[in-house]
N, C-alpha and C positions, 0 to 999 in steps of 0.2 A: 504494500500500500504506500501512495505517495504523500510526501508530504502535508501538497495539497489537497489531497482526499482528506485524510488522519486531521487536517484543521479543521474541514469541513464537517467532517461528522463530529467534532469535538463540539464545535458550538449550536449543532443540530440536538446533542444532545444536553446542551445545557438551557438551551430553547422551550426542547421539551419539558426539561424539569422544573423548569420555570413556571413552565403554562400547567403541569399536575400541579406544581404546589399551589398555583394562583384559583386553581378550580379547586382544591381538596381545600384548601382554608374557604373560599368563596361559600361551599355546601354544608360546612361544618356551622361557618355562621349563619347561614341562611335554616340552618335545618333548628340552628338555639333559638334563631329568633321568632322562627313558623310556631315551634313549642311553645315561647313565652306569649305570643298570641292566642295561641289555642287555649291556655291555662286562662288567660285573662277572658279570653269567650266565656268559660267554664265559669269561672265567678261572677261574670255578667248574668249569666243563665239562672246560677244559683240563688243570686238577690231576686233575679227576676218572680222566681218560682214561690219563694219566700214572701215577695213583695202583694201575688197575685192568692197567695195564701188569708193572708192577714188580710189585704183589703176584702175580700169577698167575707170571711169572717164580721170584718168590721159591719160591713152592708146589711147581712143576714139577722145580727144583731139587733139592726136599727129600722129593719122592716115590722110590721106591727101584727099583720096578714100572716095567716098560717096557711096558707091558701098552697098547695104545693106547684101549682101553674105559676102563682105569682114568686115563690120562692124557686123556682127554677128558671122565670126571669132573671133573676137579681145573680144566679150564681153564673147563667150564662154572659151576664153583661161583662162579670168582671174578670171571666175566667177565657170567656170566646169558646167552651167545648162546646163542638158540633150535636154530642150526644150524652145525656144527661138522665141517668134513670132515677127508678124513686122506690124505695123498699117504708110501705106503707106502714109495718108491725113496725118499725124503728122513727119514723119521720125521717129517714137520713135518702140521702141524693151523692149520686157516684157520677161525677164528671170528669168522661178521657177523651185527652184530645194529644194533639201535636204541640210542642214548644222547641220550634227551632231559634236561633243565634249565627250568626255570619263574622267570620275573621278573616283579614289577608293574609293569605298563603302564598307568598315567592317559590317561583320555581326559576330554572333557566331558562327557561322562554319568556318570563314575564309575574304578572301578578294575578293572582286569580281571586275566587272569594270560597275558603274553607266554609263548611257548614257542618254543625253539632242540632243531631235532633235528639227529642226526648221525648218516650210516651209514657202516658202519666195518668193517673188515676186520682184524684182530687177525691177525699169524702168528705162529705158535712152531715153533721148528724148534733141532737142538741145536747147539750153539756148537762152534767147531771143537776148541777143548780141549777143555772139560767146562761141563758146565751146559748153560743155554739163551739164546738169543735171539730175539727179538722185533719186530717191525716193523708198524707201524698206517697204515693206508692210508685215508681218507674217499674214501667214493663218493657219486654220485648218490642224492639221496633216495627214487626209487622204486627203487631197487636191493634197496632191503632189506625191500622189500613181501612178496615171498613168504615170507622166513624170516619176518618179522610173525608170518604166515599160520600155517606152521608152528608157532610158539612158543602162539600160541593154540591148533591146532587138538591140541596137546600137552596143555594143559591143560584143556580139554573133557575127553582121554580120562582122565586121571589125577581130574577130580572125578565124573565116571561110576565110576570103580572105586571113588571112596572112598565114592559113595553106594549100594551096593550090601550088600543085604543077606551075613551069610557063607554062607547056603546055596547064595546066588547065584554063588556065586566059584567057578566053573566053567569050562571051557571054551567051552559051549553057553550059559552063563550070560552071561557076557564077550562072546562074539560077539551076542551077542543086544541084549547093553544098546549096545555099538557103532554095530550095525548102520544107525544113521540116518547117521552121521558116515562112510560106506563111502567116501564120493567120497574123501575125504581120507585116511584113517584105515584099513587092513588091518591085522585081529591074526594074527602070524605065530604066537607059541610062547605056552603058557599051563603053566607050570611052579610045582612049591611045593616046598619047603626047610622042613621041620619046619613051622611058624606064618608063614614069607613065602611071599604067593604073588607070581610076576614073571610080567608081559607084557610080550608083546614086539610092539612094535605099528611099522608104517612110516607116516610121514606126511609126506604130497605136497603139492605146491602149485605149482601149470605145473611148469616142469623141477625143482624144488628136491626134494629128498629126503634124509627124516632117519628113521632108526633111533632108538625112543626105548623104554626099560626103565623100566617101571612096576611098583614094589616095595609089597606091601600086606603089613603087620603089625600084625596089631589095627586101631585106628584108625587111623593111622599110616598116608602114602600117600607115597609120593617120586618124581617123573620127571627121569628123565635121557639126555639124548644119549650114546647106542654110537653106534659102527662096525660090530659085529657083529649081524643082527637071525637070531635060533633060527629055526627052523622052515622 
């Protein structure tokens, strides 16, 4: 080998070692600092969960109504679970839903956006003096596939009513704009209250089943998990 060769590969090879070391430190930092994001997701999550805890408590509390339709208002307002049952020998209510969180995750290509989900069982049931309490349980992440399901196929039917003309807001009208979403979706009661009109629709998903009251005034559309579905 010439000279010339032996210099050439000498700095070919310090090139390279340059460029491993410049990528192995690059990934080492990049992979502490993906971590120290992830963890701080994690404690974001944590407060979160805690925070939707406590509030919905506090709410439940300060409701006056034993009313378990009105009481699974209040737990869905401040919780968001799609599906929300009611065990009547206890008064207590079991709400699971999804709670996802988003971190930035470096790679070599670029930045992307980690995500941490959590499915979750929420109970409230009432304390043995007065008030309420509460207990959070995490399940398997396909566990909460179906309520997913539900929670979506909720609000398909709630932006079907709100896109409906008001001559439409009928009975025959309402089942009619429905009618494609049948597999999941039965409207039981189709009732109106001066300028509200409420459906009352059931939506399935394998075994899951949720009652849900869909409120239209004016523009104005609301869905909400019952216990009780009309009709």
């Amino acid at each position: 080998m010439t000279t010339g060769c032996l210099t050439v590969l000498v700095v070919l090879i310090a090139v390279l070692s340059t460029v491993l070391g410049a990528l192995w430190y690059w990934t080492r930092h990049t992979d502490t600092a993906n971590a120290e994001h992830r963890q701080q997701a994690l404690q974001a999550l944590d407060e979160q969960l805690r925070r939707t805890k406590n509030d919905t408590i506090r709410a439940l509390d300060n409701e006056s109504s034993g009313d378990p339709d009105v009481l699974t208002a209040v737990i869905h307002q401040h919780t968001g679970a799609p599906v929300i049952s009611y065990d009547a020998s206890r008064h207590a209510f079991r709400a699971r839903m999804v709670k996802r969180v988003e971190y930035e995750s470096r790679t070599l290509f670029g930045t992307s956006e980690g995500m941490i989900d959590r499915c979750l069982d929420y109970t409230y049931a009432p304390a043995k003096d007065r008030g309420w309490t509460s207990t959070m349980s995490v399940l398997k992440d396909d566990t909460c596939a179906p309520s997913d399901s539900v929670g979506s196929a909720a609000r398909i039917a709630a932006q079907r009513v709100a896109a409906l003309d008001a001559s439409e807001l009928t009975r025959i009208g309402l089942r009619r704009a429905l009618a494609p979403y049948r597999r999941f979706l039965t409207v039981n009661a189709v009732t109106r209250t001066g300028g509200t009109l409420t459906v009352s629709v059931m939506v399935s998903e394998e075994s899951t089943r949720q009652c849900y009251r869909i409120t239209r005034n004016g523009s104005q559309v609301l869905s909400v998990p019952a216990q009780t579905c009309q009709g």
